[in-house]
PyMOL Python script that loads the backbone (N, CA, C, O; Angstrom):
from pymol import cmd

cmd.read_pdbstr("""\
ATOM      1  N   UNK A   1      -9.533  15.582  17.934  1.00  0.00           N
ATOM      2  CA  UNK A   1      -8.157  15.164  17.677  1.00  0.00           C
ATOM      3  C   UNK A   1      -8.135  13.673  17.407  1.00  0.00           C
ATOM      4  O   UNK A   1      -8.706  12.888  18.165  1.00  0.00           O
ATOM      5  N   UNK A   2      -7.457  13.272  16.299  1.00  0.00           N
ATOM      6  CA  UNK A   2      -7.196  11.951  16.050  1.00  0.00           C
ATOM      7  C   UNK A   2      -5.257  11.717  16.117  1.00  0.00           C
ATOM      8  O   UNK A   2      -4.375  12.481  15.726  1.00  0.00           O
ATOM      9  N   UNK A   3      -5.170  10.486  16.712  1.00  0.00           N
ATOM     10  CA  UNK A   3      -3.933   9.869  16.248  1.00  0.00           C
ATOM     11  C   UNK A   3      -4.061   8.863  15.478  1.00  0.00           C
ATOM     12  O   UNK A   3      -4.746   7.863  15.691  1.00  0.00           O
ATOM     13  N   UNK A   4      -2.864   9.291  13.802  1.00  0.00           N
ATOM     14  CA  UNK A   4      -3.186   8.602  12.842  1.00  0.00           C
ATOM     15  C   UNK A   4      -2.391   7.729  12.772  1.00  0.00           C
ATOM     16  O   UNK A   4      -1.344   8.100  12.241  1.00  0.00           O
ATOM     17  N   UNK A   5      -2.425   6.123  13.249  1.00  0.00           N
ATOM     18  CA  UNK A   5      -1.198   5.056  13.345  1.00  0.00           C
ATOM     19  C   UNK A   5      -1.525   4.297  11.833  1.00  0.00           C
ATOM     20  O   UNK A   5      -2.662   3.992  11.473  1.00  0.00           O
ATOM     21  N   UNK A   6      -0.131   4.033  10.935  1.00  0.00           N
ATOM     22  CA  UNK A   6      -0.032   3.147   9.668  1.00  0.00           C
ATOM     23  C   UNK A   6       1.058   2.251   9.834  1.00  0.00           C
ATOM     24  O   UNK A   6       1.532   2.516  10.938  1.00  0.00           O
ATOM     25  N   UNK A   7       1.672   1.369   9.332  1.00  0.00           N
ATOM     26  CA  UNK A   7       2.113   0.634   9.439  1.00  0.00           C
ATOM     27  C   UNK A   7       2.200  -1.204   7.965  1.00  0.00           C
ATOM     28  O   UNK A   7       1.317  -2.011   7.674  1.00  0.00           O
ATOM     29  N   UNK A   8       3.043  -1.138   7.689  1.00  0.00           N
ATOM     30  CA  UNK A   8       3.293  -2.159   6.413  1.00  0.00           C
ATOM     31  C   UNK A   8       4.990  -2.462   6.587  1.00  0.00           C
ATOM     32  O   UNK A   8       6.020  -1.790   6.637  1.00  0.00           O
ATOM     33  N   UNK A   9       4.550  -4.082   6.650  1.00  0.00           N
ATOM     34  CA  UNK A   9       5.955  -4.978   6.619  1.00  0.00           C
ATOM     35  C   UNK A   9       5.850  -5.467   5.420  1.00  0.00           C
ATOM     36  O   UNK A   9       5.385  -6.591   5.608  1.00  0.00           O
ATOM     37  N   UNK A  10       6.040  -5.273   3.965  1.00  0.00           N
ATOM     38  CA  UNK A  10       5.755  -5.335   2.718  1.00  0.00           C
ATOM     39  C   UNK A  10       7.021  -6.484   2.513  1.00  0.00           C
ATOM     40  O   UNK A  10       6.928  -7.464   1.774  1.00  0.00           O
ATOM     41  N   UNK A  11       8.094  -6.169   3.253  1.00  0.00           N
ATOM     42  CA  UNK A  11       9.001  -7.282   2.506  1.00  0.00           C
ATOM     43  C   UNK A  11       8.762  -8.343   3.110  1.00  0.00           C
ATOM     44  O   UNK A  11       9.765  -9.049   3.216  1.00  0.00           O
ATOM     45  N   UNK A  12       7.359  -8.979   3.792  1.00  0.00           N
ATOM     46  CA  UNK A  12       7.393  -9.985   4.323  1.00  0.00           C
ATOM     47  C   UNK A  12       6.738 -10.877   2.920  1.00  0.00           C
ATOM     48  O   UNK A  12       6.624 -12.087   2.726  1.00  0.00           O
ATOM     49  N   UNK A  13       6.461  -9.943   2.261  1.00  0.00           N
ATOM     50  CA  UNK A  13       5.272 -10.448   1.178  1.00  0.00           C
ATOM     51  C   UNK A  13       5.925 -10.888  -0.045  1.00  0.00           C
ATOM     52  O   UNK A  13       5.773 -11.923  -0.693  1.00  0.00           O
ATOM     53  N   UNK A  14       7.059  -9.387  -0.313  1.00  0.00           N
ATOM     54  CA  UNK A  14       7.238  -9.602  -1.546  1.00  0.00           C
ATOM     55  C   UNK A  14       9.186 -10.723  -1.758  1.00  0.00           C
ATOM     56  O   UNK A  14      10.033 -10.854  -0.875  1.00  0.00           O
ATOM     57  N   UNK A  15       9.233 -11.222  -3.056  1.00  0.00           N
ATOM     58  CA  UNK A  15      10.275 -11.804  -2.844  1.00  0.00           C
ATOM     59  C   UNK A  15      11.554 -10.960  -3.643  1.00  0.00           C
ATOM     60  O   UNK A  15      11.448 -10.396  -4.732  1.00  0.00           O
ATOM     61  N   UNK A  16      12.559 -11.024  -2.948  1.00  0.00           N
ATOM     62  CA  UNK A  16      14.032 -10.051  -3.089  1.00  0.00           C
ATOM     63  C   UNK A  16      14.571 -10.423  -4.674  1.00  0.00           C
ATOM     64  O   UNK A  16      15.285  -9.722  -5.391  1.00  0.00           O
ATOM     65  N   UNK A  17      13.877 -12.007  -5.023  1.00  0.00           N
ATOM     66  CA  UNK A  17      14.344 -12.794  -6.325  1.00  0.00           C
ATOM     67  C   UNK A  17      13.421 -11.578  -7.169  1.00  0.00           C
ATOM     68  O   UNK A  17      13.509 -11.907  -8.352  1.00  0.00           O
ATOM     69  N   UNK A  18      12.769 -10.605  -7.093  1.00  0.00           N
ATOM     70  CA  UNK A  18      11.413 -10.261  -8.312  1.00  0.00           C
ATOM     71  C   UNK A  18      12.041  -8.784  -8.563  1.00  0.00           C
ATOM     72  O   UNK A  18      12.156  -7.873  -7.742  1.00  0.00           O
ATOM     73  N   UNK A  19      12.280  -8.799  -9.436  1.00  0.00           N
ATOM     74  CA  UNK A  19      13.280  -7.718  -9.664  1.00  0.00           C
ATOM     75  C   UNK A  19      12.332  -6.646 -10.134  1.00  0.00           C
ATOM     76  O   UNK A  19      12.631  -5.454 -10.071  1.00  0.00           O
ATOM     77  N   UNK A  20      11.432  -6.991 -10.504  1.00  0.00           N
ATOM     78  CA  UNK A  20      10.321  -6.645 -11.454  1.00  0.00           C
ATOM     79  C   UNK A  20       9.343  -5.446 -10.209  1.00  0.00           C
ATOM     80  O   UNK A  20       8.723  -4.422 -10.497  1.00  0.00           O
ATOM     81  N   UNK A  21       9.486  -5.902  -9.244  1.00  0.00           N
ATOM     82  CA  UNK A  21       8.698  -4.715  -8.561  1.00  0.00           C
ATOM     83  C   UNK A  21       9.420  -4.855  -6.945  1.00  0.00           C
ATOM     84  O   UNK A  21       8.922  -4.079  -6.129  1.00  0.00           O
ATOM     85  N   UNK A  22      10.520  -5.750  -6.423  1.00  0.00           N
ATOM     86  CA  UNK A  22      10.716  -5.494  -5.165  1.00  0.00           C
ATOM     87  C   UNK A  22      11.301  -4.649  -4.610  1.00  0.00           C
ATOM     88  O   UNK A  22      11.256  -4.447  -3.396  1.00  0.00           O
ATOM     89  N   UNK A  23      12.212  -3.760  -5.769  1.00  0.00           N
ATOM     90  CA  UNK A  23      12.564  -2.448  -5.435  1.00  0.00           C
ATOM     91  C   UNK A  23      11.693  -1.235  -5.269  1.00  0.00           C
ATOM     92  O   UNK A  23      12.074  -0.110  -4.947  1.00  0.00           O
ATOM     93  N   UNK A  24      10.584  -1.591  -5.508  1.00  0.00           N
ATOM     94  CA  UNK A  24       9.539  -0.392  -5.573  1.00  0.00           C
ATOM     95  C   UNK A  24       8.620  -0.644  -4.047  1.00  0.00           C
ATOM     96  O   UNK A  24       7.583   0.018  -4.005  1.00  0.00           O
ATOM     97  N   UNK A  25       8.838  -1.319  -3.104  1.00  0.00           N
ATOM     98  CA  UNK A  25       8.412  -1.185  -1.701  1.00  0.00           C
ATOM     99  C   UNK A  25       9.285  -1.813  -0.764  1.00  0.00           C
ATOM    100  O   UNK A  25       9.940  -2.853  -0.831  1.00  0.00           O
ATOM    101  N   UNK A  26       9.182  -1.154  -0.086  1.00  0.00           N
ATOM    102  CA  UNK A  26       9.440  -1.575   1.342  1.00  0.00           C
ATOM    103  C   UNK A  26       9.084  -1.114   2.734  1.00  0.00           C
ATOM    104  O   UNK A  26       8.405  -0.090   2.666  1.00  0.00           O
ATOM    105  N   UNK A  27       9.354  -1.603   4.265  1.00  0.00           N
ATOM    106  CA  UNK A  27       8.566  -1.271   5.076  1.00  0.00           C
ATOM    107  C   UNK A  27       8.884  -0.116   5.821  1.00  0.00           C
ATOM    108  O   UNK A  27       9.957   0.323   6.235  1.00  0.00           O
ATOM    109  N   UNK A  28       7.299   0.425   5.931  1.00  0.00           N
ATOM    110  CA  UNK A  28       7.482   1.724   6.417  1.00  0.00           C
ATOM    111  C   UNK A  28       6.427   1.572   7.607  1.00  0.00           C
ATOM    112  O   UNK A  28       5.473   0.795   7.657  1.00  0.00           O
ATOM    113  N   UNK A  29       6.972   2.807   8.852  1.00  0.00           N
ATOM    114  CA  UNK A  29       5.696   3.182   9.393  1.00  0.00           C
ATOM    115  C   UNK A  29       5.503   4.969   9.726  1.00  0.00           C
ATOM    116  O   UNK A  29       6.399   5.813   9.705  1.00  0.00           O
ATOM    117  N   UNK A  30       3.790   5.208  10.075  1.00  0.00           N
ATOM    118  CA  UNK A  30       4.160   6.901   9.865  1.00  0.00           C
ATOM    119  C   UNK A  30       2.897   7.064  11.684  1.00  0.00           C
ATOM    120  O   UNK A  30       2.109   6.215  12.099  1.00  0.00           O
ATOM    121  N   UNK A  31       3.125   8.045  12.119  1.00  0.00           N
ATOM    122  CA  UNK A  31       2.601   8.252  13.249  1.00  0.00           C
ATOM    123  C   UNK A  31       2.101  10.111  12.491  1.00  0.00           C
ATOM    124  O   UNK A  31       2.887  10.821  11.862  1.00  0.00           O
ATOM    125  N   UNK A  32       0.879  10.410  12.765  1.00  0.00           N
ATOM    126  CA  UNK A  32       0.435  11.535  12.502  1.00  0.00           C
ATOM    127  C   UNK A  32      -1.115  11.875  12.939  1.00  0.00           C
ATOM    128  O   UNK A  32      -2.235  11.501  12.592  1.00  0.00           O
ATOM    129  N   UNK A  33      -0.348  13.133  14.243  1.00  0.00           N
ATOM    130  CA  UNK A  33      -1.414  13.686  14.590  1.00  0.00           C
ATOM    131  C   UNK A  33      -2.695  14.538  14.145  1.00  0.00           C
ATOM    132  O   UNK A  33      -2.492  15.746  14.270  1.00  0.00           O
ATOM    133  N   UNK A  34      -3.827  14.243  13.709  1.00  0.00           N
ATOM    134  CA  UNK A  34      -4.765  14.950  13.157  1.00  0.00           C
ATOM    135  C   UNK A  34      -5.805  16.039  14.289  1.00  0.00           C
ATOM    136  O   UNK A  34      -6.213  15.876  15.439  1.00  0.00           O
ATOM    137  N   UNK A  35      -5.959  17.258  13.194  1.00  0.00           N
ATOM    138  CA  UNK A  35      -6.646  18.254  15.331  1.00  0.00           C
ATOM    139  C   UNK A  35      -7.097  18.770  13.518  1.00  0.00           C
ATOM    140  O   UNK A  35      -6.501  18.787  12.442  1.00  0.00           O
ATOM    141  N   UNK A  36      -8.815  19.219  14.133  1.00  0.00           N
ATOM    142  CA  UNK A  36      -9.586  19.999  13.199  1.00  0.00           C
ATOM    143  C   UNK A  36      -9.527  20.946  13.592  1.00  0.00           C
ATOM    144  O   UNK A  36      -9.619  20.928  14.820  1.00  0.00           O
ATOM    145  N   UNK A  37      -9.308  22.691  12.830  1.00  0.00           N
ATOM    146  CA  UNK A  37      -9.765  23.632  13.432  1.00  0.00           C
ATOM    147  C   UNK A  37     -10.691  24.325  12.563  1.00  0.00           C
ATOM    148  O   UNK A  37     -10.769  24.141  11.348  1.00  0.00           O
ATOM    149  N   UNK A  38     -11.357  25.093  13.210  1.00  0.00           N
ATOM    150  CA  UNK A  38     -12.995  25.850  12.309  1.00  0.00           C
ATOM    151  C   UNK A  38     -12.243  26.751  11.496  1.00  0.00           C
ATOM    152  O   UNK A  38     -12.605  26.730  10.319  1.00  0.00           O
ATOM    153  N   UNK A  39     -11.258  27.577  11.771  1.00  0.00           N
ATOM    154  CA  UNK A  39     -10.743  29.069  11.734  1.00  0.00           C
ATOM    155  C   UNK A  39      -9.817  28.421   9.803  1.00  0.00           C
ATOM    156  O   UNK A  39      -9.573  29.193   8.875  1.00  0.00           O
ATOM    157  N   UNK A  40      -9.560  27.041   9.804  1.00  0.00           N
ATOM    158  CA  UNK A  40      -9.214  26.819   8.466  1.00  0.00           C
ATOM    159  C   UNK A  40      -9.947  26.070   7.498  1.00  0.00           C
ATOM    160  O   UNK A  40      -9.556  25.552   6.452  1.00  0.00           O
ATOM    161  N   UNK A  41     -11.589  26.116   8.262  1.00  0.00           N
ATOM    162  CA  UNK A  41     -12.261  25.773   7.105  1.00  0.00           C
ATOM    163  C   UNK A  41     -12.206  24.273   6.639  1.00  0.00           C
ATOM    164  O   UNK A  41     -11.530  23.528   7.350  1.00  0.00           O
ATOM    165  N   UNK A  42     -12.762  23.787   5.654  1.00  0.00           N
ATOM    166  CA  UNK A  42     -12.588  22.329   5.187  1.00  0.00           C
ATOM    167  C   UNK A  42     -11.318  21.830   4.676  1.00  0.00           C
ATOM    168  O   UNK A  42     -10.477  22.539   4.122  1.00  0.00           O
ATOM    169  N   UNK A  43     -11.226  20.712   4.865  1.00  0.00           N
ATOM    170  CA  UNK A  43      -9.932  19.972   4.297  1.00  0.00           C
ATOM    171  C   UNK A  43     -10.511  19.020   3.673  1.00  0.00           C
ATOM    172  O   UNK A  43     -11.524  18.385   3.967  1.00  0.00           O
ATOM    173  N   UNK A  44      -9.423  18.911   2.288  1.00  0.00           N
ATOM    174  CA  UNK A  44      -9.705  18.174   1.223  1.00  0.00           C
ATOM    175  C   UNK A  44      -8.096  17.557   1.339  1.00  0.00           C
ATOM    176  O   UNK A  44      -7.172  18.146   1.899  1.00  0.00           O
ATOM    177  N   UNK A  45      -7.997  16.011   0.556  1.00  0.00           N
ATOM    178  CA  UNK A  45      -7.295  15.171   0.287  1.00  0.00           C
ATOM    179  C   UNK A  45      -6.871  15.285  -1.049  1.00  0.00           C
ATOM    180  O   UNK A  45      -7.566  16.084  -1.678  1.00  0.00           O
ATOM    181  N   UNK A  46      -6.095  14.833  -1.605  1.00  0.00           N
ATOM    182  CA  UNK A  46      -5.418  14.509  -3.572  1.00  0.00           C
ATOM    183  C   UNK A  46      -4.741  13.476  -2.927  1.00  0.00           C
ATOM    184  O   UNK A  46      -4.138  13.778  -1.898  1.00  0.00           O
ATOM    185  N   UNK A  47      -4.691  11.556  -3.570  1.00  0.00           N
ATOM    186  CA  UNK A  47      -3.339  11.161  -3.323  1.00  0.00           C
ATOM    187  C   UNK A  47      -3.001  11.018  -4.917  1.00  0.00           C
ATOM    188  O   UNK A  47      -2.415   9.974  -5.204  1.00  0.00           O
ATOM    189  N   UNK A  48      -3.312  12.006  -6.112  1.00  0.00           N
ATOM    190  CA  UNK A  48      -2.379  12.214  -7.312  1.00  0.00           C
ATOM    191  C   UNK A  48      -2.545  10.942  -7.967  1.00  0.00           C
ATOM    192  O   UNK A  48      -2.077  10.858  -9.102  1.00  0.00           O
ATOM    193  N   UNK A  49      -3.176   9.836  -7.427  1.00  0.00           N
ATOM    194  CA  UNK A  49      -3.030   8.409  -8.377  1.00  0.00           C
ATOM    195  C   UNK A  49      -3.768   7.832  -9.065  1.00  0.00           C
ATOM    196  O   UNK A  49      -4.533   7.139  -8.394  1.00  0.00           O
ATOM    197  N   UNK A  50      -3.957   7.755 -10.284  1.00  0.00           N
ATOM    198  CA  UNK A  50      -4.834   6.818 -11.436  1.00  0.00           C
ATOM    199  C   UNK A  50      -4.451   5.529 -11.279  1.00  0.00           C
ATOM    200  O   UNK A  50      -5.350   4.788 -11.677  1.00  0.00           O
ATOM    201  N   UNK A  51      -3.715   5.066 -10.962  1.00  0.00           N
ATOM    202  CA  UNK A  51      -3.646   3.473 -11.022  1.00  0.00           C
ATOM    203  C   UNK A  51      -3.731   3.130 -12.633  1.00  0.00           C
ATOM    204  O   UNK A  51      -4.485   2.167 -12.769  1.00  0.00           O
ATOM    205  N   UNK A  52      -3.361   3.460 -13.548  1.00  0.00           N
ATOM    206  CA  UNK A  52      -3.821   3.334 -14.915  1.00  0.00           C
ATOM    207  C   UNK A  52      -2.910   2.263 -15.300  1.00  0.00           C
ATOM    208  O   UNK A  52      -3.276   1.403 -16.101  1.00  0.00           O
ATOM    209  N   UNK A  53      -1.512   2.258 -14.677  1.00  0.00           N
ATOM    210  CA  UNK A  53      -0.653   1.321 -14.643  1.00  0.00           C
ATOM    211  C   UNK A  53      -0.673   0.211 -13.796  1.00  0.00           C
ATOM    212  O   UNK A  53       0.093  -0.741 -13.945  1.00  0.00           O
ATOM    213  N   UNK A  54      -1.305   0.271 -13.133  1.00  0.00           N
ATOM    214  CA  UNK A  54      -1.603  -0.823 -11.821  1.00  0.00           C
ATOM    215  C   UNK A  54      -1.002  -2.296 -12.237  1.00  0.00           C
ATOM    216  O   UNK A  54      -0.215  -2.986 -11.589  1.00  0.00           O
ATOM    217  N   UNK A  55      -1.762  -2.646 -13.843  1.00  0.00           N
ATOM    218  CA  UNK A  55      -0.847  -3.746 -13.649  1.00  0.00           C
ATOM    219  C   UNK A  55       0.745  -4.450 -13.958  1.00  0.00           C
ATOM    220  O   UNK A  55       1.107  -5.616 -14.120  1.00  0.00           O
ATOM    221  N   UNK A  56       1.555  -2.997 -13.950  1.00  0.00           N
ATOM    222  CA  UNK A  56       2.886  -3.715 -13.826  1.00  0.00           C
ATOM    223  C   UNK A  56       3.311  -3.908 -12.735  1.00  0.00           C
ATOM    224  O   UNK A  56       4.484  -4.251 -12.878  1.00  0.00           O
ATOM    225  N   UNK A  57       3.050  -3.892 -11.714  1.00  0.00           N
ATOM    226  CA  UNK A  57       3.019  -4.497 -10.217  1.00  0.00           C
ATOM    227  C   UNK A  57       2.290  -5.125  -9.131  1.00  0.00           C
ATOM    228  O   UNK A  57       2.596  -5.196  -7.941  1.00  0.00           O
ATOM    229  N   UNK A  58       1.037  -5.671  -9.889  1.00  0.00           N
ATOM    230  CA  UNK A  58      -0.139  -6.249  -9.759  1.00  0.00           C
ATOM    231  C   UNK A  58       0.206  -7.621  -9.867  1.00  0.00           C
ATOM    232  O   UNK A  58       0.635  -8.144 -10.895  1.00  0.00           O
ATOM    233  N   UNK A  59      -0.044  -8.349  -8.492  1.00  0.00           N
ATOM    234  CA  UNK A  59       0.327  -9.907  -8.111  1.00  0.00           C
ATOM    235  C   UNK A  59      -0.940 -10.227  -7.972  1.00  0.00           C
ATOM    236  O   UNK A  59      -1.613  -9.886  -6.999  1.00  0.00           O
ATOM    237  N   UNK A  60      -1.521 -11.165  -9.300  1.00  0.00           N
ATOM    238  CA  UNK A  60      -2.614 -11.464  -9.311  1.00  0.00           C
ATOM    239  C   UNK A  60      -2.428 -13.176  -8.544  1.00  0.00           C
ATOM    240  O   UNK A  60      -2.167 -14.306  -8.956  1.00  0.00           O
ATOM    241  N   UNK A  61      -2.655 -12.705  -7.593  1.00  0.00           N
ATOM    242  CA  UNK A  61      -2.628 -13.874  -6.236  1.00  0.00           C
ATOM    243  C   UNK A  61      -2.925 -13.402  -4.499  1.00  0.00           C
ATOM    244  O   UNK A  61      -2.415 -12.517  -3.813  1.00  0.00           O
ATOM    245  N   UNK A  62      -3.826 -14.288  -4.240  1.00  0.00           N
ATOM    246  CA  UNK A  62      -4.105 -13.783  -2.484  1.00  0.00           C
ATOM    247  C   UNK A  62      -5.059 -12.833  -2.306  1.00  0.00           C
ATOM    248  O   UNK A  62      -5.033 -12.020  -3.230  1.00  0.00           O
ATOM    249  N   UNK A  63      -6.138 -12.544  -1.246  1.00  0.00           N
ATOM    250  CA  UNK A  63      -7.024 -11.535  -0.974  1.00  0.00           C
ATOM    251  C   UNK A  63      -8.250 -12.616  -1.596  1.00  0.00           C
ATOM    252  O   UNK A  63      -8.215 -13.739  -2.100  1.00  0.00           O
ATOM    253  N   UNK A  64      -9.379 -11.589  -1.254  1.00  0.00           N
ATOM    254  CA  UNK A  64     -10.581 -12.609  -1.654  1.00  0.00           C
ATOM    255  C   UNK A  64     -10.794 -12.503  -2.961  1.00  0.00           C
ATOM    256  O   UNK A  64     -11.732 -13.246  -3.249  1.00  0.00           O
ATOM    257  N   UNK A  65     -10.507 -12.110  -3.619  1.00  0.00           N
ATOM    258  CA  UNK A  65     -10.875 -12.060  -5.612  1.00  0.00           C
ATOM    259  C   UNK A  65      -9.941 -12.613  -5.895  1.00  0.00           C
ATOM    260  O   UNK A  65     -10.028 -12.548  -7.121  1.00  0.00           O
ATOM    261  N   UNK A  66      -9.150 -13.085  -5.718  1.00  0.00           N
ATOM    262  CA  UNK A  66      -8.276 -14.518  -5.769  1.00  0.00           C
ATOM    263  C   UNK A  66      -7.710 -15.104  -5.231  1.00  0.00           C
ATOM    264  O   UNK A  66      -6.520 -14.982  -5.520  1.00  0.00           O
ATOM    265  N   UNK A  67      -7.945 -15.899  -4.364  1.00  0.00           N
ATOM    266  CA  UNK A  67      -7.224 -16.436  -3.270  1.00  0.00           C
ATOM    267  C   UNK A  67      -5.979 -16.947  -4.072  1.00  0.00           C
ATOM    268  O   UNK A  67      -5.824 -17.109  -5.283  1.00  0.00           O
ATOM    269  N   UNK A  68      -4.882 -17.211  -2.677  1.00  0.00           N
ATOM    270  CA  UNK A  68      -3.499 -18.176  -3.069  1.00  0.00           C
ATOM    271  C   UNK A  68      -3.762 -19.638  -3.629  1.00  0.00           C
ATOM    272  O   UNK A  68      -4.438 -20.557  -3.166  1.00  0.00           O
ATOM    273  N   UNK A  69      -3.077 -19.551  -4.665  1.00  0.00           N
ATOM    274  CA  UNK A  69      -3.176 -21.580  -4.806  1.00  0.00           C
ATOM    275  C   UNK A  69      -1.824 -21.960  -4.939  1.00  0.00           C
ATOM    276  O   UNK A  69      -1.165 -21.152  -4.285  1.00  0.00           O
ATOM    277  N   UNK A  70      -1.243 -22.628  -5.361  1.00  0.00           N
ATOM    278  CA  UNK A  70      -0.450 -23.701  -5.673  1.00  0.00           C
ATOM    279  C   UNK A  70       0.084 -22.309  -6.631  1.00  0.00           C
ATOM    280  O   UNK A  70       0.828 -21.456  -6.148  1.00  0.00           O
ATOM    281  N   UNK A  71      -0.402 -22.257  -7.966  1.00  0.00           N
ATOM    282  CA  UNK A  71       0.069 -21.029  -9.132  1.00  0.00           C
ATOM    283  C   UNK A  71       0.725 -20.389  -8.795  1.00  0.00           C
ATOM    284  O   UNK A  71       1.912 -20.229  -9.080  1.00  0.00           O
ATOM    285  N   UNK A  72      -0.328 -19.583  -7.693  1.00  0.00           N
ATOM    286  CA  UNK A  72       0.085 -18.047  -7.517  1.00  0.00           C
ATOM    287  C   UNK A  72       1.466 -17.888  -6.476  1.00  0.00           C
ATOM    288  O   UNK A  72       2.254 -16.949  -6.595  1.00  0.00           O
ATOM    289  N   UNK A  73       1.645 -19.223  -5.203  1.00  0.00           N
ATOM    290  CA  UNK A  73       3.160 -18.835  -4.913  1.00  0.00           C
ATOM    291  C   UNK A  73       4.083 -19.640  -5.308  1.00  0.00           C
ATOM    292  O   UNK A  73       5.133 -19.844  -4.700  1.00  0.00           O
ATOM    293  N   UNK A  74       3.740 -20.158  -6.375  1.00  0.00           N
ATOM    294  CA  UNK A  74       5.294 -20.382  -7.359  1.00  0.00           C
ATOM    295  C   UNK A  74       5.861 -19.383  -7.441  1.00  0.00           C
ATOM    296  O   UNK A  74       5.222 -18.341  -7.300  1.00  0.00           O
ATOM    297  N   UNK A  75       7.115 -19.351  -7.671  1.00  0.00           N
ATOM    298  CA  UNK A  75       7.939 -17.828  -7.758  1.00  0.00           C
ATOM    299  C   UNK A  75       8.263 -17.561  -8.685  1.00  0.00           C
ATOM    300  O   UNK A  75       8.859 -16.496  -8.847  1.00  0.00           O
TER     301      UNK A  75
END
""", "prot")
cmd.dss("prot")
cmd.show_as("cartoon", "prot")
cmd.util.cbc("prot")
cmd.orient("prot")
């Protein structure tokens, strides 16, 4: 048995001025219990996503492949 804890404060990040993607997150959290049983065999995952669009909401700023500078939190 696993307990599955997630958790994201996203509007700490993003700004309310960015019209462009701040309607598309906000903060959530999810609590979900995981229990294996033999009698159903393997479990498989889909999360359905290509990312093919990735960059119309892609803040190329922050994390280690680009850190923050001066640029990136101009608004």
């Amino acid at each position: 048995r696993a307990l599955l804890l997630d958790g994201e404060t996203r509007s700490k990040v993003y700004s309310p001025k960015d019209r462009r993607s701040a309607f598309l997150f906000g903060d959530g959290g999810v609590a979900a219990l995981i229990e294996r049983n033999p009698k159903f065999g393997e479990s498989f995952f889909s999360l359905n996503s290509d990312g093919s669009r990735g960059d119309l909401i892609k803040i190329n700023g922050g994390g280690y492949r680009m850190p923050s500078s001066v640029e990136t939190l101009k608004e």
